[in-house]
N, C-alpha and C positions, 0 to 999 in steps of 0.2 A: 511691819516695822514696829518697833517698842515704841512705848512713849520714850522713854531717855533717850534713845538715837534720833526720834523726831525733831525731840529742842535740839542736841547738837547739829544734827543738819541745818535745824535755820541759825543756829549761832554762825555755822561757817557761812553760810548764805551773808547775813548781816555784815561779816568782818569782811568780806571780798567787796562790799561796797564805799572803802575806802575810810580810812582813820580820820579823824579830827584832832585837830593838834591841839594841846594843852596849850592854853597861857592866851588863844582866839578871844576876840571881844565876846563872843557870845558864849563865853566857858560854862560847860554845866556844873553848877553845884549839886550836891548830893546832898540832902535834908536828913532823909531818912529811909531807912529802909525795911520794908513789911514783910515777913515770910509765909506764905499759904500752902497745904498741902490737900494736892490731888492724887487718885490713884488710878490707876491705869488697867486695861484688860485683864493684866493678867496678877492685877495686885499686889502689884510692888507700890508704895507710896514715896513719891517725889515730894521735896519741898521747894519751891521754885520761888527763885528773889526778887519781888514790884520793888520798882525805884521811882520815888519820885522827886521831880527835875524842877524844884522851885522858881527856875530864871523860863521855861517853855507852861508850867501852870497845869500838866497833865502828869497822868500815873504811865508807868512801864507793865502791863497785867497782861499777860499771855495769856490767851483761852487756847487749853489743847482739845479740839476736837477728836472726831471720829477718823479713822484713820485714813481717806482720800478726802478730809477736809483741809482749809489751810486758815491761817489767823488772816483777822479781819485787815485790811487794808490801813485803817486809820490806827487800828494799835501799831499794828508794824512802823509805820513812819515814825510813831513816838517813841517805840524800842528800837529802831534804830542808832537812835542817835545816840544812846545811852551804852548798846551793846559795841559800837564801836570805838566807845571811849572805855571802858571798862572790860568788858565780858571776849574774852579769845575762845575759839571753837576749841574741843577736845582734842582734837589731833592735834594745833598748834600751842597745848599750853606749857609753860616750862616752869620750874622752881623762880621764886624771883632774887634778884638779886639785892644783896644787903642795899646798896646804893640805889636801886632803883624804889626800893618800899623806904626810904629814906626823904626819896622827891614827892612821895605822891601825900596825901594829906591824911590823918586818922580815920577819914569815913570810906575812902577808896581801897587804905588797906583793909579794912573791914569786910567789904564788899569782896576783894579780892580775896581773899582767906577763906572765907566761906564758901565762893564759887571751888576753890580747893579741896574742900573739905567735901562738898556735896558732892563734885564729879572729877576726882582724882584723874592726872593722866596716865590714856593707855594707849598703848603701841596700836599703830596702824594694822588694820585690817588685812594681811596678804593674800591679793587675789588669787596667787597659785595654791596656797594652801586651801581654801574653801572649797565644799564639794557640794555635788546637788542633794547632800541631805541635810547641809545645815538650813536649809529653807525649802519650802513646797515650790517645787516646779508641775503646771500640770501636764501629762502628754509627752512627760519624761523619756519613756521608750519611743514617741513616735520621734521625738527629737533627735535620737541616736540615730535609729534607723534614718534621716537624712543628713547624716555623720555632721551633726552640731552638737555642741556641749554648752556650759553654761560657764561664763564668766562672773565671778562674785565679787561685789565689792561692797561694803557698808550695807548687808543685808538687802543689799537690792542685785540684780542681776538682769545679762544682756545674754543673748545666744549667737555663739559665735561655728558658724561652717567651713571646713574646711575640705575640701575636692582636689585630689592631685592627678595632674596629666602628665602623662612622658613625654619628651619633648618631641619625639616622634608621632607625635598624635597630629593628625591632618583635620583641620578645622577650616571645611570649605575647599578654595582651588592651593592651600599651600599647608605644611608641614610646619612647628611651632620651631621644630631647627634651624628651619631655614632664616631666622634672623638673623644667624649667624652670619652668614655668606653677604645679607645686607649692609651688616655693620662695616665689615669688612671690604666691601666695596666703598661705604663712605669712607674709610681711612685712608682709601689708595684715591680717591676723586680728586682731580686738579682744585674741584671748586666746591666752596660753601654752600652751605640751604640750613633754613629755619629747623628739618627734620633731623639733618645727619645729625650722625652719633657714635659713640664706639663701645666695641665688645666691653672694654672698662668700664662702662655704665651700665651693662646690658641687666646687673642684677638690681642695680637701684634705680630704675625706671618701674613706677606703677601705672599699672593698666585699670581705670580709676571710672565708675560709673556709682549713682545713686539712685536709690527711692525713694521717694519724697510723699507727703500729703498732697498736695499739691502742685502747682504748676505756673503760682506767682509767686513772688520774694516775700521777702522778710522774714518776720519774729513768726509770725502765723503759720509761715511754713514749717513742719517737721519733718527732718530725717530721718525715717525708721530703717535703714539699709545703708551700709556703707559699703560697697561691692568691690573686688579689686582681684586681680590675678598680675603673678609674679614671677621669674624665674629664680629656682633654688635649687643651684647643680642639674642635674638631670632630669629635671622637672620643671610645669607651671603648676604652681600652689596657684587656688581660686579659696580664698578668703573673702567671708560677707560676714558682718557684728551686724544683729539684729535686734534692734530696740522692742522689745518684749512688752515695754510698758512706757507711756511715756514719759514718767518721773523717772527715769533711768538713765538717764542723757549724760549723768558724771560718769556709770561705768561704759557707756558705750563710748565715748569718748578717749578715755583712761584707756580700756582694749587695744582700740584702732591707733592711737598716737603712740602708746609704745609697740604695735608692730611695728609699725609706719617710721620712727625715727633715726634711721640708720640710709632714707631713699632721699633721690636727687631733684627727680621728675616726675613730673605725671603726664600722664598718656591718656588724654578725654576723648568725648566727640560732647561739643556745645560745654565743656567743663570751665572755662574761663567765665563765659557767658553767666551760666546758671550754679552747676554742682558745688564749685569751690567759691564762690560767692555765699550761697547757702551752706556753706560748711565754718564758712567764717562767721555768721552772722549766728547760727547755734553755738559754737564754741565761745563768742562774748558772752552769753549767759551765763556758762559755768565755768571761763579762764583761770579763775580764784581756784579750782580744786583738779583741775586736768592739766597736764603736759602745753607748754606753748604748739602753734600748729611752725612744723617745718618751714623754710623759705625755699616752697619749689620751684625749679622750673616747670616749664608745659609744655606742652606738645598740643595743640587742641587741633583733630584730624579734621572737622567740621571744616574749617576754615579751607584746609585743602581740597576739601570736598566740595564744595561750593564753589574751589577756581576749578575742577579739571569737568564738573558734570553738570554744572548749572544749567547752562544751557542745552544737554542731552537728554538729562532725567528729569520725569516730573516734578521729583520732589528729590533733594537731598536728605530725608531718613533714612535710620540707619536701616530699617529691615530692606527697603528699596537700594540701598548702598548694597547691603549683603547677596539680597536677589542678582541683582543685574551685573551689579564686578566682582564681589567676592568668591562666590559659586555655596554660599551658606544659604540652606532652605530649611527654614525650620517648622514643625510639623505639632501641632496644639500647644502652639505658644501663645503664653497671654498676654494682651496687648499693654504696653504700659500704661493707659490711660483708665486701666481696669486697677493697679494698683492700689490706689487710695480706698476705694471701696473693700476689697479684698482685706487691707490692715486694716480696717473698721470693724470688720465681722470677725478677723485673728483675735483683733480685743473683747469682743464680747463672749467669743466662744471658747478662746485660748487653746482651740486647735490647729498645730500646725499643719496638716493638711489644707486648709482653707489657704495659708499662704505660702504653701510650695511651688506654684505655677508661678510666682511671682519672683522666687528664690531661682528657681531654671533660669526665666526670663533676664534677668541680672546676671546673671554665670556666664548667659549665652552673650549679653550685651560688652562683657568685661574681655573673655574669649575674643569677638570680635576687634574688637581694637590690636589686638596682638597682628590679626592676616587683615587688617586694614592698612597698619603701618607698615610691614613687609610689600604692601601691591604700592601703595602709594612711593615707597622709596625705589623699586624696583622701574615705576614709569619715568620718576626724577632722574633713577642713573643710568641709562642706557641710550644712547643716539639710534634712529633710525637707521643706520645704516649697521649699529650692532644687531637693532633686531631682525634685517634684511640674512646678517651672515646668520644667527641665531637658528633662521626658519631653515638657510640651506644646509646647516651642518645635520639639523635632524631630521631634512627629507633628503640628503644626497645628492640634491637636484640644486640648480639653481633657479631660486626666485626673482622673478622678473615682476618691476612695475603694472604690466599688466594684469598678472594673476594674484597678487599681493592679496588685492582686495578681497577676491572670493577667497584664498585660503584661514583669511582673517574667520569669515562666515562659517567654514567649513571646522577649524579648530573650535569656535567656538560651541557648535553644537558639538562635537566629542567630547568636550569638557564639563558638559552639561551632562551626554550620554552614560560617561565614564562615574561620574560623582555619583550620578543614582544608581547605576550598578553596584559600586560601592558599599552603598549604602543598604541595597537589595537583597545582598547576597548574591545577588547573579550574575555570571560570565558576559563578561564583554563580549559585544557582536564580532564575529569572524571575519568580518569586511574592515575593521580597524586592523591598519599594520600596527607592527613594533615599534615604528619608529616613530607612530602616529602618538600612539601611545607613549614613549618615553618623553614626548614632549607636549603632554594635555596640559600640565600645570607650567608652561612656559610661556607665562601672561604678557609676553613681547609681543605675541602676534597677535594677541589679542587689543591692541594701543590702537584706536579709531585716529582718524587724522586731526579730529577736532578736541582731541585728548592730546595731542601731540602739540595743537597749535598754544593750549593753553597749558603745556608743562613750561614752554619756550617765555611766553607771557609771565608765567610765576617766577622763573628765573631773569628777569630782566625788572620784575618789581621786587625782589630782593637786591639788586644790584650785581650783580654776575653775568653782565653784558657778555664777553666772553660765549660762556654756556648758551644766554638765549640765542645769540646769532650763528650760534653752529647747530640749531636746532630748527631757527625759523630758514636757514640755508637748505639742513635737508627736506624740510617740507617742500621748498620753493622750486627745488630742482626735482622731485618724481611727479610725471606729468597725469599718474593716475589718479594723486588726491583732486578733490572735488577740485572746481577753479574758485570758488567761492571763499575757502580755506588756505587755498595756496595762493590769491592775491593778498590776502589778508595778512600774512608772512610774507610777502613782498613791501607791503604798505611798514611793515614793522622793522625790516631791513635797513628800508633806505630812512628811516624817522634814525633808526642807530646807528648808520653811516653819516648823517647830517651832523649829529651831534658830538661825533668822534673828527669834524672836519674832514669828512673824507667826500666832499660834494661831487665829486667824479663817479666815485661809485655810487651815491645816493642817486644823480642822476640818473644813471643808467639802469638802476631797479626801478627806481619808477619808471622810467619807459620804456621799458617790457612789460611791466605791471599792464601800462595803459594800453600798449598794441593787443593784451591779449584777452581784456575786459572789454564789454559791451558800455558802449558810453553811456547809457543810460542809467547804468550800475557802478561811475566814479565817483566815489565822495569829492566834493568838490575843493576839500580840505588838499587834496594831493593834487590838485591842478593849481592850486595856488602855490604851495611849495614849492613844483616845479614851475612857473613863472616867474618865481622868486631868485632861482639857482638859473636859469636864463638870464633874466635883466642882470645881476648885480655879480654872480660869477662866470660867464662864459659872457655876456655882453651882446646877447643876441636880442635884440630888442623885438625884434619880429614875432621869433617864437614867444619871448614871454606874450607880447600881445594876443599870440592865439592862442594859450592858453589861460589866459584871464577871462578872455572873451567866452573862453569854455565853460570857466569856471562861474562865471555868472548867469550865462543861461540856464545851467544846471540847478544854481540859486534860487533864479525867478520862478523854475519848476515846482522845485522844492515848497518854493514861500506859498505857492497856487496852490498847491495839493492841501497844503497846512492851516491857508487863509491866516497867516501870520506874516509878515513882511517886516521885521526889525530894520527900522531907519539905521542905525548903525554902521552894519552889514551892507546896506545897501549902497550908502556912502561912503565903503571899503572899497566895495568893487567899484563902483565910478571912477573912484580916483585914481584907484590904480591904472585903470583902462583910460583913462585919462592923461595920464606922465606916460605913461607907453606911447601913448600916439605921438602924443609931443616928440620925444625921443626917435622914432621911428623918423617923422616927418625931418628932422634936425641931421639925423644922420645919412637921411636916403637923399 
């Protein structure tokens, strides 16, 4: 970069830190002004204007260093203050007008004349017109070859990638089309969810991941990857701006925000949390010369991932996401935690080779949010009992509770089988039928009970009572899910029948619940509610007392095993078992 474009960059830096209003108690005067000339690499001579500020007692003196040097700290603060009362960056300066060189004083017009005079204004920069020869990019060819280009803006430059897929391209256990079919079952759904969505959105939804320095917050951290894939007609476009260097952050920004300003949503995994947190906290440093950031929505899939699998899978990351539900198996991918190190060594070497594995590894990460959100919506919209018809329409047979389970097992490895042949190039095995086959990517049969229990749960903590209890209903009635699972969608029934007033029915789930559970295994939470709807709605004093009495010994177990006994608690149960007896004694 010139010396002359260096000062104007820090003039715009200076003027985005906010004006000082004339006529302030602590107004600067302007004594006098000194002109010094330096000359620069390539031997042009600037003359550059010191101000000094009679009411602050210090000079305005820019030292322009070496070209990854920057002005010292304590001058800056004192040019500051002088540049935001006077001095406007080149890109925003304008003729002034009669009335305004009328208000300001002889030594300001002075000042301002000359700033005119020295660095006349010129028309902005356009990124489209600049190409990669008005500046040295190095490794130019290799950049093509992983079809990136450069973005230019004020002599500095980002590389930006761009990869397009058909939407027919099968990424895992689904098809990038088949959003469609998803969307469009949320349109027709009786009922709400956080996910749904419609085809009208379907192109301004971003599928949004980054790469970062790091892996805590703040200013320390930097974004050198902005990763994102899209649908555009007949395709997913996979866009990544890559921060090349990292004084580059105004055109990495400027790229990304004008793709980016035409979309609604984003689509993360852990993006609320971290990515767009750290996208906001880089863009306050340079707001003054890039694009505001949109007011998106989100989607963040993490969050749904954590209610349907937490408790199955070890970890809810996304390669363990992709492995175990997705059916995506990626094969010398590099780990994100290798990233930071990788852009360390891209800077020193300025080969892009060194950060290609990193540049896949984001495609593949951005890719994935597309057949995350299609499996995740596809568990939301379907009852148990469509995936029962689902299995018999494409084995001809009927599905019985009993065989459920193992065909579960049995699709699942064909779908595993199926993918890697795929991807092999080899012939599917001859022992798979057609019809086995046309329904491998029919991830219904693939819904474990304990994925089912907690789709019912997610729909009931969004408030769509409705949906959960015709969900935790078909659990509770097929007698091959575990008993563990299907009491537990009993326990959930009758807590939603309670609360709907409908204590008849709440009764009666729980005690089926209880006949078909081992008493050693009743929370004791549900022997209390139901002594609760005995005593005070059916009037059966008897029973509540046998089940308080239940409910406490249960307690006492409990407190024993834990060596915790909360007085409380314990003076709940007393009393309760206490007004029972009375009552019982009164009425018998």
């Amino acid at each position: 970069m010139s010396l002359k474009n260096k000062l104007n960059r820090l003039k715009g830096h200076m003027s985005g830190l906010g004006a000082v209003e004339r006529g302030e108690k602590e107004k600067v005067e302007i004594s006098k002004t000194v002109t010094s000339t330096v000359t620069d690499k390539e031997g042009i001579s600037l003359t550059l204007i010191d101000v000094e500020e009679s009411s602050v007692e210090s000079q305005l003196n820019f030292e322009l260093f070496e070209e990854e040097e920057t002005v010292k700290s304590a001058e800056f603060q004192t040019s500051r203050l002088v540049e935001q009362q006077l001095v406007k960056p080149v890109e925003q300066q304008t003729v002034i007008s009669s009335a305004q060189q009328l208000a300001m004083s002889p030594e300001q017009q002075n000042v301002e004349s000359r700033i005119e005079q020295q660095y006349p204004p010129q028309p902005a920069t356009d990124p489209a017109s600049a190409t990669a020869t008005d500046i040295h990019i190095p490794y130019i060819d290799k950049w093509n070859n992983l079809q990136a280009s450069p973005y230019i803006l004020d002599d500095e430059y980002i590389m930006v990638r761009e990869v397009r897929y058909p939407i027919t391209h099968q990424h895992g256990n689904y098809r990038f089309e088949q959003i469609y079919e998803v969307l469009e079952a949320w349109e027709r759904a009786e009922h709400t969810h956080p996910l749904a969505s419609t085809r009208d959105t379907l192109e301004k939804l971003l599928f949004f991941d980054t790469e970062t320095t790091g892996l805590h917050g703040g200013t320390g951290n930097t974004i050198f990857l902005l990763g994102y894939c899209r649908f555009e007609g007949d395709s997913v476009v996979v866009r990544q701006h890559y921060l090349a260097a990292p004084h580059a952050e105004v055109p990495l920004y400027n790229s990304f925000l004008n793709d980016a300003r035409d979309l609604t949503h984003l689509v993360t995994y852990n993006g609320k949390a971290f990515d767009w947190p750290q996208v906001k906290t880089r863009h306050t440093l340079v707001r003054d010369l890039v694009p505001q950031l949109p007011a998106f929505g989100h989607y963040d899939l993490l969050h749904g991932a954590r209610r349907l699998w937490k408790n199955e899978l070890p970890s809810c990351r996304m390669f363990i996401i992709e492995q175990e539900k997705l059916g995506v198996h990626r094969t010398n991918d590099v780990p994100g935690y290798m990233a930071p190190e990788l852009y360390f060594d891209y800077l020193r070497e300025k080969d892009p080779e060194i950060i290609q594995g990193v540049l896949h590894h984001n495609e593949m990460d951005v890719l994935s949010l597309i057949t995350l959100y299609i499996h995740m919506s596809k568990l939301l919209l379907e009852t148990n009992e469509e995936q029962t018809q689902s299995a018999e329409h494409s084995l001809g047979r009927t599905v019985t509770d009993e065989n459920l389970t193992g065909l579960t097992s049995v699709f699942a490895n064909v779908a595993t089988d199926m993918y890697t042949n795929d991807h092999t190039g080899e012939n599917s095995t001859s022992d798979i039928s057609d019809s086995m086959a046309s329904t491998r990517m029919n991830q219904s049969l693939l819904t474990s009970p304990q994925e089912q229990y907690e789709i019912a749960r997610w729909y009931e903590a969004v408030g769509q009572v409705d949906a959960a209890l015709l969900r935790y209903q078909s659990i509770s009635n097929r007698k091959s899910i575990p008993s563990a699972v299907r009491g537990k969608a009993m326990i959930a029934i009758g807590h939603l029948y309670k609360k709907q007033k409908a204590n008849d029915k709440a009764l009666a789930t729980w005690e089926a619940y209880l006949n078909e559970q081992d008493s050693l295994l009743i929370p004791e939470d549900v022997l209390i509610e139901v002594a609760k709807l005995y005593e005070h709605h059916v009037k059966d004093y008897e029973k509540a007392l046998h089940y308080s009495v239940h409910a406490f010994d249960i307690w006492k177990k409990k407190a024993g095993m834990l060596r915790s006994k909360l007085k409380s608690e314990q003076q709940a149960h007393e009393k309760r078992i206490e007004r029972l007896q009375k009552k019982v004694e009164k009425f018998n």
